[in-house]
C-alpha positions in Angstrom: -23.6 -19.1 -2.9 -20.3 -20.6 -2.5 -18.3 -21.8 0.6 -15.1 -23.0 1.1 -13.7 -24.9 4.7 -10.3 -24.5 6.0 -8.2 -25.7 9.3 -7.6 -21.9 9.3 -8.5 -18.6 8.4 -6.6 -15.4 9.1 -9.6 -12.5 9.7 -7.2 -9.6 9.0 -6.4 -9.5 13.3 -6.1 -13.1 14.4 -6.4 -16.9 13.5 -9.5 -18.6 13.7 -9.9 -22.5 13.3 -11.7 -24.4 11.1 -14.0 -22.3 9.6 -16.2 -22.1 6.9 -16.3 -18.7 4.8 -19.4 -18.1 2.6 -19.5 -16.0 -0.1 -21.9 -14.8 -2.5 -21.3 -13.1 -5.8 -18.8 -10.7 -4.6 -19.3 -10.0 -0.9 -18.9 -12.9 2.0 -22.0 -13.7 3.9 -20.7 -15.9 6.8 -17.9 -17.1 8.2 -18.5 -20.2 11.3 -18.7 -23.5 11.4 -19.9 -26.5 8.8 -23.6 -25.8 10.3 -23.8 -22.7 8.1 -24.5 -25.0 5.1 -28.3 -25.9 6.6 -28.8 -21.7 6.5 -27.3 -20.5 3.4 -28.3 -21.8 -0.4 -24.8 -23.0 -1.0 -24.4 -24.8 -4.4 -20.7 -25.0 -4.3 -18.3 -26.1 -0.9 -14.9 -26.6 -1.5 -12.6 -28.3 1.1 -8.8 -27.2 1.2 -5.8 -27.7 3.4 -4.1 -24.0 3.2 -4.7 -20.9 5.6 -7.4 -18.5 3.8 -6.3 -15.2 4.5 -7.5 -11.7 3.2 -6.6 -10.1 -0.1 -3.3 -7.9 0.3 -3.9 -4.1 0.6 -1.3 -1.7 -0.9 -1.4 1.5 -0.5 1.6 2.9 -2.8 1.9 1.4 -6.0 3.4 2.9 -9.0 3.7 0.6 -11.5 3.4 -3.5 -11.7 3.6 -6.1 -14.9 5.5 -4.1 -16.7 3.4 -1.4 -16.5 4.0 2.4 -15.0 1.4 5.2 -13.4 3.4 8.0 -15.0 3.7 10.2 -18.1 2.6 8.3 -20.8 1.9 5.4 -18.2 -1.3 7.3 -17.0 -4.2 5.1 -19.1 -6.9 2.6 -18.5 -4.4 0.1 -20.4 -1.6 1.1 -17.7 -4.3 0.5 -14.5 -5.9 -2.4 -16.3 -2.1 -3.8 -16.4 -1.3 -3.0 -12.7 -3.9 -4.5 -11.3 -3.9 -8.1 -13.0 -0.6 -8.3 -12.3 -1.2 -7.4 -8.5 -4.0 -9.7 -8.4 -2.0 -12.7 -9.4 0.3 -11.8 -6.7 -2.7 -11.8 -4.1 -2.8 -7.9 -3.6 -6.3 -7.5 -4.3 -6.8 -3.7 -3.3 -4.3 -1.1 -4.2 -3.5 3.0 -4.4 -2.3 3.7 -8.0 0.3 6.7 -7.0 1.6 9.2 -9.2 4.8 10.5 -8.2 5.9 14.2 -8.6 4.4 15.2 -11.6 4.0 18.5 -13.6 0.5 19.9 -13.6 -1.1 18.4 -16.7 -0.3 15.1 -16.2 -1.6 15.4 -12.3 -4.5 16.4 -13.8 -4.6 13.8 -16.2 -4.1 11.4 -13.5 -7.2 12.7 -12.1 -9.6 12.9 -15.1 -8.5 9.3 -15.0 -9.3 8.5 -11.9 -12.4 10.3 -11.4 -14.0 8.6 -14.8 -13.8 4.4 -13.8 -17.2 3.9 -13.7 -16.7 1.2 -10.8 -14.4 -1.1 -8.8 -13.5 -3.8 -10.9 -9.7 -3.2 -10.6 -10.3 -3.1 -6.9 -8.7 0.9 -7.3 -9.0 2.6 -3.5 -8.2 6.1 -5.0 -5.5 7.7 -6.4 -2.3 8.6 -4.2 -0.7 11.6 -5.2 3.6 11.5 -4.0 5.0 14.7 -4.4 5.5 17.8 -5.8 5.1 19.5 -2.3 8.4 18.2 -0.9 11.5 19.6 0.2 15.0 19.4 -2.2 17.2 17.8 0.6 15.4 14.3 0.6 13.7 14.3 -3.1 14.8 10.9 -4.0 14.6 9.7 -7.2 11.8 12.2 -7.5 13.0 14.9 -10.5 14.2 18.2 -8.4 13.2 20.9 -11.3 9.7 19.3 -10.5 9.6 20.3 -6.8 7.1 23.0 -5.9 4.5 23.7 -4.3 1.1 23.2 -6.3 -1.3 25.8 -7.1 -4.7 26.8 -5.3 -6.3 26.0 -8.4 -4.7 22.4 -8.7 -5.2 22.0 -4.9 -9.1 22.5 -5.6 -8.5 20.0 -8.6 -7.2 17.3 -6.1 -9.6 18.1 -3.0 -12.6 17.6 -5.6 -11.2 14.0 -7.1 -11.0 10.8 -6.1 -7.8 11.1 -4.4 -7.0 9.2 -1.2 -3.8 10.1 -0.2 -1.3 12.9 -0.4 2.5 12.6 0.4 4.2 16.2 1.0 6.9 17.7 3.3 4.6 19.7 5.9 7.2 22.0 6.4 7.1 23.0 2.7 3.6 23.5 2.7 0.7 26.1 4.2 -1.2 25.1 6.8 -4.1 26.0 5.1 -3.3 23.4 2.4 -3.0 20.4 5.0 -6.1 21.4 6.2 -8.1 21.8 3.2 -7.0 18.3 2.0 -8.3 16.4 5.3 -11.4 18.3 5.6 -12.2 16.9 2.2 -11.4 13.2 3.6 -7.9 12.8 1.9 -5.1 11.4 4.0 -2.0 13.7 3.9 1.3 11.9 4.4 4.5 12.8 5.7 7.3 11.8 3.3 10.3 13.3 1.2 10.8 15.5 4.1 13.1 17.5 5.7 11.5 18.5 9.0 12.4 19.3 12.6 10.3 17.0 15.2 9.2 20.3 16.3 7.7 20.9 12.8 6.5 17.1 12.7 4.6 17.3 16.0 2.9 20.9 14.6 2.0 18.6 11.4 0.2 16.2 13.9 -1.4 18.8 15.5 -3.0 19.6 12.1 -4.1 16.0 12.3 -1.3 14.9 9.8 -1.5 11.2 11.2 0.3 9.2 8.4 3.9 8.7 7.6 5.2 7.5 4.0 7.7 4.2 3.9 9.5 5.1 7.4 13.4 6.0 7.3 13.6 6.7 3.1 13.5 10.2 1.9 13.1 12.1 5.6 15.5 13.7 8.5 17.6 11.5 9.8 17.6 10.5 13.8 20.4 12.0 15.7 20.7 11.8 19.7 20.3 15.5 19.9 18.0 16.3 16.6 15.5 13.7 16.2 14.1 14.8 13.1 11.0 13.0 11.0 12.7 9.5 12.1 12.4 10.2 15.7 9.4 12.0 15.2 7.6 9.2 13.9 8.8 6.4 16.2 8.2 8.4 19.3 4.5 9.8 18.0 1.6 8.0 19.9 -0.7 8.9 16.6 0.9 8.0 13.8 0.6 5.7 11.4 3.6 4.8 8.9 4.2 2.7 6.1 7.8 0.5 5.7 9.0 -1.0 2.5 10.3 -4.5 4.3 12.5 -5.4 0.8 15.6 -5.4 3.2 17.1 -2.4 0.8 15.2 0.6 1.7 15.6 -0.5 5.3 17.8 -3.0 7.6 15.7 -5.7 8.5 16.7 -4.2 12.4 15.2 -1.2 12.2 12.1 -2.8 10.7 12.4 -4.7 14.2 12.7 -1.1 16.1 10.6 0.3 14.2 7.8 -2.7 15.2 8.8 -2.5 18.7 7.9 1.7 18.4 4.8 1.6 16.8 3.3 -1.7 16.7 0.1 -2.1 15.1 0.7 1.4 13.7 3.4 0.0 11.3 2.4 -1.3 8.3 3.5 -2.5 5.1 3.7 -1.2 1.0 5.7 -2.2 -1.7 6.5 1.0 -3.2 6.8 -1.3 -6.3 7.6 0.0 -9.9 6.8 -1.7 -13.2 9.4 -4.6 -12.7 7.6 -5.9 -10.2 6.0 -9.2 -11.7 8.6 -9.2 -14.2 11.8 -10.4 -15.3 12.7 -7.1 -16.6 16.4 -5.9 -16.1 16.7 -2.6 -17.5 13.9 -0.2 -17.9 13.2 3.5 -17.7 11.6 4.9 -15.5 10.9 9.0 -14.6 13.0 9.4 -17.3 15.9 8.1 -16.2 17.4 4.2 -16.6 17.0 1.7 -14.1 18.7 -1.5 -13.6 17.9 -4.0 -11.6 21.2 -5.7 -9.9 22.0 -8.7 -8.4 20.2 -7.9 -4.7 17.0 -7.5 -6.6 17.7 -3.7 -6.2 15.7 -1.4 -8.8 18.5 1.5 -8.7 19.5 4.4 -11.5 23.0 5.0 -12.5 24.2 6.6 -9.7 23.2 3.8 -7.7 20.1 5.3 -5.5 17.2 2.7 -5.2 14.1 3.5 -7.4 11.2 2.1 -6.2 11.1 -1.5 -5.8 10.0 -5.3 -7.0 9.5 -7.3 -3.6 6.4 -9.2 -4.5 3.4 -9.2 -1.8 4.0 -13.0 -0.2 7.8 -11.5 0.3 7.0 -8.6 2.0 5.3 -11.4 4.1 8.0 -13.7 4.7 11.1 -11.2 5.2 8.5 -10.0 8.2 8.6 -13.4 9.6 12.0 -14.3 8.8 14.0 -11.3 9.5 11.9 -9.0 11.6 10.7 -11.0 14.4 7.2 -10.7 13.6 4.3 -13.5 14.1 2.3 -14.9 10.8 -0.4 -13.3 12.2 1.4 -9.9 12.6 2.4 -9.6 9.2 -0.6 -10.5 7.9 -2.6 -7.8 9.3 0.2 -5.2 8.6 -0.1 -5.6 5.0 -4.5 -6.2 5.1 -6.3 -4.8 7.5 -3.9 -2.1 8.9 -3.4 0.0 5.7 -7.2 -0.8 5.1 -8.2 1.0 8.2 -5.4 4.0 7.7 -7.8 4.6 4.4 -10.9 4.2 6.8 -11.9 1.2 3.9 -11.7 -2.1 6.5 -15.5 -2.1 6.2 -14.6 -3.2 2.9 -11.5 -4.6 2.1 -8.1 -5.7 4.3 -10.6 -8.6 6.6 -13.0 -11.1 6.0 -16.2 -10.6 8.0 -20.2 -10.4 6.8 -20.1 -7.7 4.4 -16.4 -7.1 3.4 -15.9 -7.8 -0.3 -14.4 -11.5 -1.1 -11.4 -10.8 -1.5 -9.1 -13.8 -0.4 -5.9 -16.5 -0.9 -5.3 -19.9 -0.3 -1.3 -19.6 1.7 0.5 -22.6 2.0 2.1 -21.5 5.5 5.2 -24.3 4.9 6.7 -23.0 2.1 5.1 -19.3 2.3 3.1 -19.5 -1.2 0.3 -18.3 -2.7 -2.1 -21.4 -3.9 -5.1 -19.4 -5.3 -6.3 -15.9 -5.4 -10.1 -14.7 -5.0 -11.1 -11.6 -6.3 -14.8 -10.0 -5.7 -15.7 -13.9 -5.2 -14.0 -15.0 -8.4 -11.3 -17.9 -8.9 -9.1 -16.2 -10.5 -6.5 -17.9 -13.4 -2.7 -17.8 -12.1 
């Protein structure tokens, strides 16, 4: 067993002081004071000055290290390539997420998915963005794609490993939403065009999740809410926010916070640049560019994705959005840990979660060292 002490440790919900977290092999065994050491076998206790905090959980990831989860991109090598680079960036638990896709490579994607033969990557399921969505808010999402799937590819996708769906509810049967929860998969509502009437009918269906708030949905207005009021005036949904500062003004992360609270929570959205010092790059078949903002956009200038790194998501929550350390932290561990129903597992550190952790220097906001599964790993 190994142990290591710090003046603080971030659970995945609040700050406790000076602490000692054992570990062993992969999965932490203890967390509490120096007298630990007289119970456990521990060969190895390492003393460090940084906050120890749990691994970063994303849920929407489509590419990272130069690397994307489309096309061509759906491989071992591509998932192998993701998740290295996300680990080095302290993101230790991730949704590989296929956006809109034509029927064989979703079911490619799925063969994939269905065949690791464990967790090494630290791989929560697949998260499957689009085809079901409606035309008016498609994104950089290819229009001639846009449908809605078959019942024989629904079956496909309720019998995989598949986490997450995003669709438009309004674009899809009831029968579909219903299908996919009863089989455990999360269905999101993203790339929408719906009425708050049609939203609230979606969370009667138990539709509880919202994809990266204000991007790629109805628009609030004073007398039609839409999906945007929708969500912030829900008292059961969850959504995620892209806090890069480009899908979203850092004050209506701050509104949003103020609305929803611990139901707010962060993804990166990220693409393959992320991790990279790549400047041009296709991606869904059409060219990207990243500009001088950081800003993955195509040529007509709408935002692709994005590149924010993990610790930035972080720091623009503390810098810009008004939020506590402690806040942030959880919004990107253990609250899109327990959206997945996984914080048993991953997004805290308790007796039994796997050990999954960083070393943050809190005075300059940087990563020191990443465990994953209870190894050091090489940054």
């Amino acid at each position: 067993m190994k142990a290591i002490k710090s003046p603080k440790l971030f659970n995945g919900t609040y700050m406790e002081y000076n602490k000692l977290l054992v570990w062993d092999d992969d999965k932490i065994v203890a967390i509490g004071d120096e007298s630990l050491i007289a119970h456990y076998n521990i060969t190895e206790v390492y003393t460090t000055d940084f906050t120890v905090i749990p691994g970063f959980v994303d849920i929407q990831v489509n590419g990272a290290g130069g690397a994307n989860f489309h096309k061509e991109g759906i491989s071992n090598d591509t998932l192998n390539i993701m998740a290295h680079s996300l680990h080095g960036l302290g993101c230790t638990s991730f949704c590989p997420t296929l956006i809109s896709s034509n029927d064989d490579d979703i079911i490619n994607a799925l063969d994939l998915i269905n065949n690791l033969r464990d967790n090494s990557l630290g791989i929560l399921g697949l998260h499957i963005e689009g085809p079901m969505f409606a035309k008016e808010f498609k994104g950089a999402h290819s229009e001639e794609i846009i449908r809605l799937i078959s019942e024989d590819l629904l079956q496909k996708i309720i019998d995989s490993k598949v986490s997450i769906v995003t669709l438009a509810p309004e674009t899809v049967p009831d029968d579909y939403i219903l299908r996919l929860q009863d089989a455990g998969i999360k269905v999101a509502i993203g790339h929408t065009n719906a009425t708050l009437e049609e939203i609230r009918h979606a969370e009667s269906l138990g539709v509880h999740l919202g994809t990266h708030l204000y991007n790629a949905m109805s628009r609030f207005q004073s007398r039609e809410p839409n999906t945007v009021g929708a969500i912030l005036t829900s008292k059961f949904i969850y959504s995620s926010i892209i806090p890069d500062g480009n899908h979203s003004d850092f004050n209506a992360i701050k509104l949003a916070h103020k609305a929803l609270g611990n139901r707010l929570f962060v993804v990166t959205d990220s693409i393959l640049a992320l991790g990279t010092e790549l400047k041009e790059f296709i991606h869904s078949n059409q060219k990207v560019f990243v500009d001088e903002q950081k800003r993955c956009v195509n040529e007509s200038g709408a935002l692709v994705g994005s590149m924010i790194s993990p610790i930035e998501c972080i720091t623009n929550l503390t810098e810009y959005c008004e939020y506590t350390l402690s806040e942030a932290l959880e919004a990107y561990t253990f609250i899109p840990a327990k959206v997945l129903g996984v914080d048993h597992q991953v997004g805290r550190l308790a007796n039994g979660t796997m050990a999954n952790f960083s070393l943050l220097d809190t005075k300059d906001m940087s990563l020191q060292q990443v465990y994953f599964q209870g190894k050091e790993l090489v940054r």
